[in-house]
N, CA, C and O atoms as a Tripos MOL2 file, in Angstrom:
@<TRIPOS>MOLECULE
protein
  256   255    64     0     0
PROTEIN
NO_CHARGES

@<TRIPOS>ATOM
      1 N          -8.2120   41.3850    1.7240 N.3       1 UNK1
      2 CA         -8.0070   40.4610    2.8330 C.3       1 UNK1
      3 C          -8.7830   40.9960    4.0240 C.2       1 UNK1
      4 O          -8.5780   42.0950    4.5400 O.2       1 UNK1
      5 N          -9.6490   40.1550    4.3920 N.am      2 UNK2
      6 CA        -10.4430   40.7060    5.6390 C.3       2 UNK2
      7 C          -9.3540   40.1160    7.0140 C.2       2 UNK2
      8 O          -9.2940   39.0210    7.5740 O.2       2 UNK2
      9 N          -8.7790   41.0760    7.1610 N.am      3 UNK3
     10 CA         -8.0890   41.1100    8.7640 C.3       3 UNK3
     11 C          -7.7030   42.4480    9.2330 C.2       3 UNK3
     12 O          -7.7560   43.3710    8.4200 O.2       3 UNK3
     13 N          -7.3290   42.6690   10.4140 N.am      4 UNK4
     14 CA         -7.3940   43.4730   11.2290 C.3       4 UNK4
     15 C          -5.7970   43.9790   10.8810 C.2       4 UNK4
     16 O          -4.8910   43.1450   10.9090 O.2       4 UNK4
     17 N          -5.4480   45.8070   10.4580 N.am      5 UNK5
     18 CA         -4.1690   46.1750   10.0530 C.3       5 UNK5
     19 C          -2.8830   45.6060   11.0220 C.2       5 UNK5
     20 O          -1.8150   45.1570   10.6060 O.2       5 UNK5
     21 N          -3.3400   45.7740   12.5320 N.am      6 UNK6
     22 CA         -2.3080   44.9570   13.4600 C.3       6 UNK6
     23 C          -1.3520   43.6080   12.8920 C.2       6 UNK6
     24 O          -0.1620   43.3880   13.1150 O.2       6 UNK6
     25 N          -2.3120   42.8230   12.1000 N.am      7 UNK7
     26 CA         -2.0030   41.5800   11.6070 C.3       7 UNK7
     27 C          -1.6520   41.3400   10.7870 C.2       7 UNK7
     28 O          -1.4610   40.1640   10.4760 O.2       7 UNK7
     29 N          -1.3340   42.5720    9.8530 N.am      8 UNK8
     30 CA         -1.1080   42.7290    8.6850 C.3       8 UNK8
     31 C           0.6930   43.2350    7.7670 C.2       8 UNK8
     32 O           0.1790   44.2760    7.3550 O.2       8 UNK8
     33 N           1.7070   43.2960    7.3770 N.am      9 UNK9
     34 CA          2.8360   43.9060    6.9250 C.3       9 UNK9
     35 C           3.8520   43.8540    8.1070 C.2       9 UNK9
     36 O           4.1440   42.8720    8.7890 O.2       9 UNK9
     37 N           4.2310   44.8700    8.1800 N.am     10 UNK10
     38 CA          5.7570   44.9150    9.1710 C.3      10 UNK10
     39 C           5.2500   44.6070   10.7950 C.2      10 UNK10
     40 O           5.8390   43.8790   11.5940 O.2      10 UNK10
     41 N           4.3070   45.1830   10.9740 N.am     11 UNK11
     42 CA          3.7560   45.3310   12.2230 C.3      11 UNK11
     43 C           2.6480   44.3160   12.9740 C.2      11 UNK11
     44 O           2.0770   44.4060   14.0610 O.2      11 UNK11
     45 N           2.6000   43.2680   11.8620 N.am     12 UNK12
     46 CA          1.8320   42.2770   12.0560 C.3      12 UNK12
     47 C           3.0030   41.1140   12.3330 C.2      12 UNK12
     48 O           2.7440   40.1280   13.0240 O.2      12 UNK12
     49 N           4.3530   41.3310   11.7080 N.am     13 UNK13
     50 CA          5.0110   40.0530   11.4720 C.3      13 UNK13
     51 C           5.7720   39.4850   12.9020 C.2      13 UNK13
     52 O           6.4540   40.2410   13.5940 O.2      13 UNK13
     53 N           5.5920   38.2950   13.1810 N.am     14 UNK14
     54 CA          6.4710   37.9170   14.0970 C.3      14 UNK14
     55 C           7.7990   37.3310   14.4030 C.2      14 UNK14
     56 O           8.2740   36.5240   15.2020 O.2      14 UNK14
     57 N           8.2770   38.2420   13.2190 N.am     15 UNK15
     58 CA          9.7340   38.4410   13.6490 C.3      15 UNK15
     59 C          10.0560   39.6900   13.7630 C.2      15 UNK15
     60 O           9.6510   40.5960   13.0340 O.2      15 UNK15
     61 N          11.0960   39.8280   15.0500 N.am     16 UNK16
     62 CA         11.8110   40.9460   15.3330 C.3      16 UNK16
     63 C          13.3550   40.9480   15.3550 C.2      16 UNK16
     64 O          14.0120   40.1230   15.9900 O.2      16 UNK16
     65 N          14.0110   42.1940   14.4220 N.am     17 UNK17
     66 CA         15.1250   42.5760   14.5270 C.3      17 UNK17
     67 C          15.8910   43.3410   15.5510 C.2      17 UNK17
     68 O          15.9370   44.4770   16.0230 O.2      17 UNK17
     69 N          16.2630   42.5930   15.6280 N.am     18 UNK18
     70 CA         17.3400   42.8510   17.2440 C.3      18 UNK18
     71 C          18.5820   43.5340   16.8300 C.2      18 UNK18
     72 O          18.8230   44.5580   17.4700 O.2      18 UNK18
     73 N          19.5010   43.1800   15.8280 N.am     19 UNK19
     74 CA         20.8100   43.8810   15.3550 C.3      19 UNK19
     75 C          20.7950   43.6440   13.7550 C.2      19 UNK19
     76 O          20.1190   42.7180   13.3080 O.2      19 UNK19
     77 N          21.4890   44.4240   12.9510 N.am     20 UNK20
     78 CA         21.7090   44.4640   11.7820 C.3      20 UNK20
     79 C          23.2870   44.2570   11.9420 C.2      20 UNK20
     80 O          23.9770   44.8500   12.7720 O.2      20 UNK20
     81 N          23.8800   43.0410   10.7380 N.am     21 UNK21
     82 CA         25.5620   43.8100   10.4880 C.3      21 UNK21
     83 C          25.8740   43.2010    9.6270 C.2      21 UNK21
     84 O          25.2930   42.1530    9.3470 O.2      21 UNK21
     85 N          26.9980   43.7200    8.8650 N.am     22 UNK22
     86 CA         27.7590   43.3410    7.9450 C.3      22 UNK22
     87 C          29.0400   42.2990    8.3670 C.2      22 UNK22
     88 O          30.0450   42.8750    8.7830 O.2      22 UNK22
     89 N          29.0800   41.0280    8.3050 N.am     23 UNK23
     90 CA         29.9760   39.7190    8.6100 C.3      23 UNK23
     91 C          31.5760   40.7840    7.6020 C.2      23 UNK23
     92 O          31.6430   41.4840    6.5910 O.2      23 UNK23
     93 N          32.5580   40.2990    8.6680 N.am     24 UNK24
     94 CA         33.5950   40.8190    8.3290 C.3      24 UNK24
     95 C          34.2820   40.2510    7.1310 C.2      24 UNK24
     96 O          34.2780   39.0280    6.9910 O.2      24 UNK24
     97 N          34.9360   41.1010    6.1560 N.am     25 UNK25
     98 CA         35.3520   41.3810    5.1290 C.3      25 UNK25
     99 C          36.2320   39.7450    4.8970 C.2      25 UNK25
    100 O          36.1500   39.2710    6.0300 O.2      25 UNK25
    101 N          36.8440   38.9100    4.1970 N.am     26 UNK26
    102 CA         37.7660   38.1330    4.4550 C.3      26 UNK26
    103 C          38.4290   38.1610    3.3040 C.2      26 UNK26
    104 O          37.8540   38.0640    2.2200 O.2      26 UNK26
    105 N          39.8680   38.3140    3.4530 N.am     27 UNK27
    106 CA         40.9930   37.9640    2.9680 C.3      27 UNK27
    107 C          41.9240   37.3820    2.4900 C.2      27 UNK27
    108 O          41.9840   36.2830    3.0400 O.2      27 UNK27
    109 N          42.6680   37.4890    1.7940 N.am     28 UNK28
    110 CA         43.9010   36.3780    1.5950 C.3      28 UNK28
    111 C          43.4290   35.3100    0.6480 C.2      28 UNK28
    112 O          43.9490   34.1950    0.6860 O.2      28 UNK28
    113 N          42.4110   35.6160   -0.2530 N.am     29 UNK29
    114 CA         42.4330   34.0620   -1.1280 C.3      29 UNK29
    115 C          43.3710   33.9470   -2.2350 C.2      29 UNK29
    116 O          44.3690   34.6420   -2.4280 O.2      29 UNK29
    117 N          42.9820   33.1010   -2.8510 N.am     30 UNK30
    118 CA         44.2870   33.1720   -4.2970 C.3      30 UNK30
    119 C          43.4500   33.7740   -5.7490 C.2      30 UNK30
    120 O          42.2290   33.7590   -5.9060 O.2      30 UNK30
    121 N          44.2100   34.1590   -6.4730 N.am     31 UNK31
    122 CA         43.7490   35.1110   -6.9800 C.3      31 UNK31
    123 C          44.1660   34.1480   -9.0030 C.2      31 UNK31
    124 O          45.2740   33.8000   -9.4140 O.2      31 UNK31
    125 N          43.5790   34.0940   -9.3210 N.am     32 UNK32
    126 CA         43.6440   33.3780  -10.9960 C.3      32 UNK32
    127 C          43.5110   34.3480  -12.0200 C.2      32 UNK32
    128 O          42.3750   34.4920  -12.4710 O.2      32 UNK32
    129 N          44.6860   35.2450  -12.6210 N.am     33 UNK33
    130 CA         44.8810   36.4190  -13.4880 C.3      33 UNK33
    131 C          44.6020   35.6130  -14.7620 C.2      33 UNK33
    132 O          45.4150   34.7990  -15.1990 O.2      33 UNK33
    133 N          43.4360   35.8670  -15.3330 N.am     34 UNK34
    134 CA         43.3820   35.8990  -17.0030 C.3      34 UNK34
    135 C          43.2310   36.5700  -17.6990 C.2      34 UNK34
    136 O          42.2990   36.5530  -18.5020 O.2      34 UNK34
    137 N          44.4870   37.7510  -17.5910 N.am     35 UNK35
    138 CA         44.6270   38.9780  -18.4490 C.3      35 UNK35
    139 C          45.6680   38.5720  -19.4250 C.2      35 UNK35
    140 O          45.6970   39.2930  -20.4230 O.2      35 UNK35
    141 N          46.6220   37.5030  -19.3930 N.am     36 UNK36
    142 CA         47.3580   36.5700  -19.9370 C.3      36 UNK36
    143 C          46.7020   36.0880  -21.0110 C.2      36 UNK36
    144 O          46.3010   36.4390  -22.1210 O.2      36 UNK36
    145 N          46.7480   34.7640  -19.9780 N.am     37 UNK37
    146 CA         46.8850   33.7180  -20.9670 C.3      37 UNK37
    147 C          45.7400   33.0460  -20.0750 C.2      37 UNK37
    148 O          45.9940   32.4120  -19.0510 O.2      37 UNK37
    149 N          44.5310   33.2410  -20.5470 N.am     38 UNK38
    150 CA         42.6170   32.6600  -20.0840 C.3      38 UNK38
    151 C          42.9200   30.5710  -19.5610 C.2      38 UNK38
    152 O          42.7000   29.8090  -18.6190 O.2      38 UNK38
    153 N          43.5490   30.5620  -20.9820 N.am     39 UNK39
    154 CA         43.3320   28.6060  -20.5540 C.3      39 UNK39
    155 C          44.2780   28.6170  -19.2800 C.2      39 UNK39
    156 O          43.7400   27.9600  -18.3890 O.2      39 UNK39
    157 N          45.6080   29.1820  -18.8510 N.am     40 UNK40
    158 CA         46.1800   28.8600  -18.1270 C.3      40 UNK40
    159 C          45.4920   29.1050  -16.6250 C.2      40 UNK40
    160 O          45.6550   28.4620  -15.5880 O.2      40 UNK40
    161 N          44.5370   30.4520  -16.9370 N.am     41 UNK41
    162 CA         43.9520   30.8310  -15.2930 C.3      41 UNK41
    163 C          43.4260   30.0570  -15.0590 C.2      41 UNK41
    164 O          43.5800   29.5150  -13.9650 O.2      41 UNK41
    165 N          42.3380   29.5110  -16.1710 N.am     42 UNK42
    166 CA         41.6560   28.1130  -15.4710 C.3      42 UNK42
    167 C          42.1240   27.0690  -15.5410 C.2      42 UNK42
    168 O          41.7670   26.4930  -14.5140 O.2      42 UNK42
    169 N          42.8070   26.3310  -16.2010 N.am     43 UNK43
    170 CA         44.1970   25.1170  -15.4230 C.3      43 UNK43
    171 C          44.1090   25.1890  -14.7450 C.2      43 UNK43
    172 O          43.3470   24.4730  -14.0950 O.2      43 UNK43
    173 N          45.0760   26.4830  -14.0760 N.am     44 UNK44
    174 CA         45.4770   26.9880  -12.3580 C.3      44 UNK44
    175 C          44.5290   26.5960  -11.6070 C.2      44 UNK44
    176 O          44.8200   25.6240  -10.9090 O.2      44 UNK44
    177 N          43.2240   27.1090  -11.4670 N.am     45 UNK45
    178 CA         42.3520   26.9560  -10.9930 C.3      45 UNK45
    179 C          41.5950   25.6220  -10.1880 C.2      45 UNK45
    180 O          41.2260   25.2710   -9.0670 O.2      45 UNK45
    181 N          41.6600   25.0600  -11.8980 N.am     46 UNK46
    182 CA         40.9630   23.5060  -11.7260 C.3      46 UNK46
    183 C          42.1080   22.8990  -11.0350 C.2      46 UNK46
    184 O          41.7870   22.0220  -10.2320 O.2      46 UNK46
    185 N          43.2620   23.1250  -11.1380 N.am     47 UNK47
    186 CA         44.1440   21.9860  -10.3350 C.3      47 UNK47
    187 C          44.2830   22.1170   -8.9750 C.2      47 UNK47
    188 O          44.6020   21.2070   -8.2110 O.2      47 UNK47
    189 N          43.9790   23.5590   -8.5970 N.am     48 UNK48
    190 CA         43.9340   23.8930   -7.0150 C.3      48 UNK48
    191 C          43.1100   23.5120   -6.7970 C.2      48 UNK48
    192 O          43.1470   22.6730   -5.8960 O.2      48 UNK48
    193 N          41.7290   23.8270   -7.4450 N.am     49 UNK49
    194 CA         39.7640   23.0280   -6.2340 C.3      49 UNK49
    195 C          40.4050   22.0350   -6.7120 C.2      49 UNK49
    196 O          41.4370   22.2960   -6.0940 O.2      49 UNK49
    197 N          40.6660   21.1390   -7.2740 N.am     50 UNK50
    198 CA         40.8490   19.8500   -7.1710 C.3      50 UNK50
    199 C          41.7220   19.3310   -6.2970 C.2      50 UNK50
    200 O          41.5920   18.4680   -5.4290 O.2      50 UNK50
    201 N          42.1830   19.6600   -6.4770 N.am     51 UNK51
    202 CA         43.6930   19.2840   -5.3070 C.3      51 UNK51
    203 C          43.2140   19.3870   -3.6630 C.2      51 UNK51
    204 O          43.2480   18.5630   -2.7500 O.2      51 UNK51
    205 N          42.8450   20.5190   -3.7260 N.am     52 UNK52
    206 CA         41.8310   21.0540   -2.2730 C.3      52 UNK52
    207 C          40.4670   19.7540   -1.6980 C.2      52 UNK52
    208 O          40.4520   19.0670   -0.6770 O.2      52 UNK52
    209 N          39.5080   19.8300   -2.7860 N.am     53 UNK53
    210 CA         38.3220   18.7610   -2.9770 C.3      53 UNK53
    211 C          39.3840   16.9090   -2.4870 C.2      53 UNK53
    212 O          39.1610   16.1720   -1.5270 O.2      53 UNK53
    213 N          39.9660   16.8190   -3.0900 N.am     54 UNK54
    214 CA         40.2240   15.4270   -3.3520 C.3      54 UNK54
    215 C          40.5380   15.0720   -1.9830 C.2      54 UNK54
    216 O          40.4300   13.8550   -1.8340 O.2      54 UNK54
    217 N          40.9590   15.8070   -0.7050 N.am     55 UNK55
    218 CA         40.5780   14.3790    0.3660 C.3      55 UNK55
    219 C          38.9350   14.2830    0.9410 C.2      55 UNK55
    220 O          38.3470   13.5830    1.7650 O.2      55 UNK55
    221 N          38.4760   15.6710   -0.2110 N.am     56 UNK56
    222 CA         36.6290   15.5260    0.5950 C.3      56 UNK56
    223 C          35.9970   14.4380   -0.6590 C.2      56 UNK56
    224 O          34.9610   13.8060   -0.4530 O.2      56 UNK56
    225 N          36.5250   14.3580   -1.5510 N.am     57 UNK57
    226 CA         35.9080   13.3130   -2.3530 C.3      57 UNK57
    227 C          36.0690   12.0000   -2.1290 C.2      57 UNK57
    228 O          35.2070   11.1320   -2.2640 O.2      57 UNK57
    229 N          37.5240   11.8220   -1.6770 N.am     58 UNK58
    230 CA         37.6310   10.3820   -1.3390 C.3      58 UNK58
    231 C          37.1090   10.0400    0.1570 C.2      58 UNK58
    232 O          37.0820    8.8980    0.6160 O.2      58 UNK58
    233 N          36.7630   11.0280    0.7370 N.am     59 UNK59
    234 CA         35.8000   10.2170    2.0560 C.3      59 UNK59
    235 C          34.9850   10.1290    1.5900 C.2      59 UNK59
    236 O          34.3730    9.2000    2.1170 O.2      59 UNK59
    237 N          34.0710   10.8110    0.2750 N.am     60 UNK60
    238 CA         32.4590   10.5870   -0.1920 C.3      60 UNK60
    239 C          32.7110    9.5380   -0.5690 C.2      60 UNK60
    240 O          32.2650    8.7620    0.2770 O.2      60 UNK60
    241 N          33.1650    9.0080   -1.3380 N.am     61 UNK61
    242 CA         33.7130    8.2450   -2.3850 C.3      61 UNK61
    243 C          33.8690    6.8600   -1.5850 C.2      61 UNK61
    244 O          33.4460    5.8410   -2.1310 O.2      61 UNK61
    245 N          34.5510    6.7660   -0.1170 N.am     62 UNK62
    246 CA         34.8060    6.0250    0.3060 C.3      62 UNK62
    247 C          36.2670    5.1970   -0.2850 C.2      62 UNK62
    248 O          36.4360    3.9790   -0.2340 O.2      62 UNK62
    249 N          37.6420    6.6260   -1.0780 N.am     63 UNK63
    250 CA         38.0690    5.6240   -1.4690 C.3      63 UNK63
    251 C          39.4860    6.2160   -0.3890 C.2      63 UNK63
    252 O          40.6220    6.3350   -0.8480 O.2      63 UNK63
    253 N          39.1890    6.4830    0.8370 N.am     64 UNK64
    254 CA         40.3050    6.8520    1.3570 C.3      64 UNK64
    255 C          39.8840    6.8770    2.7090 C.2      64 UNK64
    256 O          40.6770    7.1940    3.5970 O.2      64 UNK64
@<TRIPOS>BOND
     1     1     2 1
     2     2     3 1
     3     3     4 2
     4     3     5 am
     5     5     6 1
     6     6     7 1
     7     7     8 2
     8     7     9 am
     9     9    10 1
    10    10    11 1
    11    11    12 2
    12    11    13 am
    13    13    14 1
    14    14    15 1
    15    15    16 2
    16    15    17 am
    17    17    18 1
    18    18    19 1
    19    19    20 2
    20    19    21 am
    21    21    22 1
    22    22    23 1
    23    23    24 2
    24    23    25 am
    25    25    26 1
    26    26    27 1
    27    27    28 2
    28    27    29 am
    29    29    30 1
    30    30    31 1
    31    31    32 2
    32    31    33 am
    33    33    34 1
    34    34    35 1
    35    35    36 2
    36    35    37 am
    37    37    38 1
    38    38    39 1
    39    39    40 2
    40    39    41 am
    41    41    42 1
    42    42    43 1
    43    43    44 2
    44    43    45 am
    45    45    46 1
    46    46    47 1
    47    47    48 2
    48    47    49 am
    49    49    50 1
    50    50    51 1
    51    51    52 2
    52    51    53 am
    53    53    54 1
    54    54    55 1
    55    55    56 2
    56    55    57 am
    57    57    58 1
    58    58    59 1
    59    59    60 2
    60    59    61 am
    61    61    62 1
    62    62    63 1
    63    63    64 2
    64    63    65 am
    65    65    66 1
    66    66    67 1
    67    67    68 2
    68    67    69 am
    69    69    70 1
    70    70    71 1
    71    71    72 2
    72    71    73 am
    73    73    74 1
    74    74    75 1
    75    75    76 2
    76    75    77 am
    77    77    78 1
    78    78    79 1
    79    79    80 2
    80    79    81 am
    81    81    82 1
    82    82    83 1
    83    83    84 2
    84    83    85 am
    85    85    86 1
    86    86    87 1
    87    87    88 2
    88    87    89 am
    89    89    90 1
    90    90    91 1
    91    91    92 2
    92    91    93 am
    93    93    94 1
    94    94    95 1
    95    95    96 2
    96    95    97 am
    97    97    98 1
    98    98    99 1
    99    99   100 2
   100    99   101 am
   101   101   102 1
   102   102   103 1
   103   103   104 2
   104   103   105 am
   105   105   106 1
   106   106   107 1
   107   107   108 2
   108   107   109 am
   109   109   110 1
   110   110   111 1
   111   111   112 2
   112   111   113 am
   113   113   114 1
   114   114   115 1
   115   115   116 2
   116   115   117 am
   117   117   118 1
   118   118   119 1
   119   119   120 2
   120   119   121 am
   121   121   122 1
   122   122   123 1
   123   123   124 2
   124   123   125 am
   125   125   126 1
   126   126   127 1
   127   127   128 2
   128   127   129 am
   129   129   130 1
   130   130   131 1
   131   131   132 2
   132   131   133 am
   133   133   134 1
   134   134   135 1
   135   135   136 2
   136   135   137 am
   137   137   138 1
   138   138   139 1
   139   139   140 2
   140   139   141 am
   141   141   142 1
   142   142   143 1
   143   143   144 2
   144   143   145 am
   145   145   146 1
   146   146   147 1
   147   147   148 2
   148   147   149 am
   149   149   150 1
   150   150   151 1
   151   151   152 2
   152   151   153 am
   153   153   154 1
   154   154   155 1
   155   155   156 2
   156   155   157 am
   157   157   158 1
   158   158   159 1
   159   159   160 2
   160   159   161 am
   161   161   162 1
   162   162   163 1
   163   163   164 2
   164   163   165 am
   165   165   166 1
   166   166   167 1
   167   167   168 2
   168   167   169 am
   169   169   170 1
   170   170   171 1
   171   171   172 2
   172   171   173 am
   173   173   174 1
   174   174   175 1
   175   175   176 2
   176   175   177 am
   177   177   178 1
   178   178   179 1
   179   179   180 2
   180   179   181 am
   181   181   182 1
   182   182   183 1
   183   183   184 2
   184   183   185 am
   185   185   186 1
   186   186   187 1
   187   187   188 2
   188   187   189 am
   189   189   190 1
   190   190   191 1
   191   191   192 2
   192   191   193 am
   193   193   194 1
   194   194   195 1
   195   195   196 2
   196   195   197 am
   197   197   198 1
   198   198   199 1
   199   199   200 2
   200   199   201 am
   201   201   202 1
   202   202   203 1
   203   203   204 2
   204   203   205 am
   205   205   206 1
   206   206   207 1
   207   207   208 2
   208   207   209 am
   209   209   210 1
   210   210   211 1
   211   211   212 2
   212   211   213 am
   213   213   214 1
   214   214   215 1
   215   215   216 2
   216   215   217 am
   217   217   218 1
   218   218   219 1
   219   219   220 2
   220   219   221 am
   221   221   222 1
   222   222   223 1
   223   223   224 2
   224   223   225 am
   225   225   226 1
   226   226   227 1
   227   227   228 2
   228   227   229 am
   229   229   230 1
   230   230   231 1
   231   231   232 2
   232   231   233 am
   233   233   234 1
   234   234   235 1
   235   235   236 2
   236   235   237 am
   237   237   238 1
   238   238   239 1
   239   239   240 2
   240   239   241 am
   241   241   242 1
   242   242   243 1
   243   243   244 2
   244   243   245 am
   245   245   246 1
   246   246   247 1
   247   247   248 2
   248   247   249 am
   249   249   250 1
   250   250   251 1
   251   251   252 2
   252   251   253 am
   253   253   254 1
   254   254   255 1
   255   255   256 2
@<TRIPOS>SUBSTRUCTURE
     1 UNK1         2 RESIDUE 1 A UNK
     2 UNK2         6 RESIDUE 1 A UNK
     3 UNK3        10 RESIDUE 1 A UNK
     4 UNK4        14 RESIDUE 1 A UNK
     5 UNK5        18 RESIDUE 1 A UNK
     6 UNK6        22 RESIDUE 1 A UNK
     7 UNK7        26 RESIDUE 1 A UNK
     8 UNK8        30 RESIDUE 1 A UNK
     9 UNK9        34 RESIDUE 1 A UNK
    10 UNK10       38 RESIDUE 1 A UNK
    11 UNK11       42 RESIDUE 1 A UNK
    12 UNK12       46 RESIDUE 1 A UNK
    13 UNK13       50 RESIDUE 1 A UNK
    14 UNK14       54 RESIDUE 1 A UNK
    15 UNK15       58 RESIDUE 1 A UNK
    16 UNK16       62 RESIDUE 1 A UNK
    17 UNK17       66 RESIDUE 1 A UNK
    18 UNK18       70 RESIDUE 1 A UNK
    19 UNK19       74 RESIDUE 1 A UNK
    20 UNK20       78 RESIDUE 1 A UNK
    21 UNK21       82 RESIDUE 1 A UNK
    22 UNK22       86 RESIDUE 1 A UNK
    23 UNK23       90 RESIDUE 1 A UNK
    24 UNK24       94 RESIDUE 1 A UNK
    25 UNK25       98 RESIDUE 1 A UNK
    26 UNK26      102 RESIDUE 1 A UNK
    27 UNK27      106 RESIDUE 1 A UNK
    28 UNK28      110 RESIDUE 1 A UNK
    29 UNK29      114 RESIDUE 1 A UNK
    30 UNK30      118 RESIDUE 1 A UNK
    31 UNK31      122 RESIDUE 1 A UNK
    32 UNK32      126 RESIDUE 1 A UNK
    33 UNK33      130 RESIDUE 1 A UNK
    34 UNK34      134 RESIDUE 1 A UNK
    35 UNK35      138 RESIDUE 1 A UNK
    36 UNK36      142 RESIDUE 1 A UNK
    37 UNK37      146 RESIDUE 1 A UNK
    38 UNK38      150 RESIDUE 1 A UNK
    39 UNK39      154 RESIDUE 1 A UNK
    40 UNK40      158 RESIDUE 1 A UNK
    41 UNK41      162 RESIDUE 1 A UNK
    42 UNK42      166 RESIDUE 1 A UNK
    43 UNK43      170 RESIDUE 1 A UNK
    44 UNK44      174 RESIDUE 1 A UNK
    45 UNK45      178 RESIDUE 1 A UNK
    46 UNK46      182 RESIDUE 1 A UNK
    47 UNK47      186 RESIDUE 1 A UNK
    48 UNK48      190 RESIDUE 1 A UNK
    49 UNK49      194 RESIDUE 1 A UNK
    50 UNK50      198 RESIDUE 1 A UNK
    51 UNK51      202 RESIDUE 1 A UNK
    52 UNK52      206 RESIDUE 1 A UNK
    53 UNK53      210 RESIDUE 1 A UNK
    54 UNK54      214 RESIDUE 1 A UNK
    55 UNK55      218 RESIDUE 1 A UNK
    56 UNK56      222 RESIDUE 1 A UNK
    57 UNK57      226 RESIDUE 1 A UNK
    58 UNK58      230 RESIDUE 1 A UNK
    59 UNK59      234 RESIDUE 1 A UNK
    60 UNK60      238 RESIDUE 1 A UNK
    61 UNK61      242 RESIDUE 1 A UNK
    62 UNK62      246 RESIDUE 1 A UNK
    63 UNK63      250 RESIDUE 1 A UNK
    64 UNK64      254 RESIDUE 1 A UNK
């Protein structure tokens, strides 16, 4: 590449990092054990996102 090293890799790029961080840890979700019984964790599962989803589907949906 014919250009000048200035213009080139870290020191060419025009973006600058101002702060680095790690977004805080979050907590408290629900937790689906299939050390049991596997079909039941995912039952569990599917009936909660669903249950959760279904008033965002029926505004897509337009049926609510």
């Amino acid at each position: 590449i014919e250009a000048s090293p200035e213009r080139l890799g870290l020191n060419g790029s025009p973006t600058s990092v101002v702060k680095i961080f790690a977004p805080p840890v979050r907590g408290g979700g629900m937790v689906f054990d299939s050390t049991e019984n596997k079909e039941q964790a995912v039952e569990d599962f599917l009936n909660t996102f669903l249950e959760k989803e279904k008033p965002l589907m029926e505004e897509l949906l337009g049926g609510g």
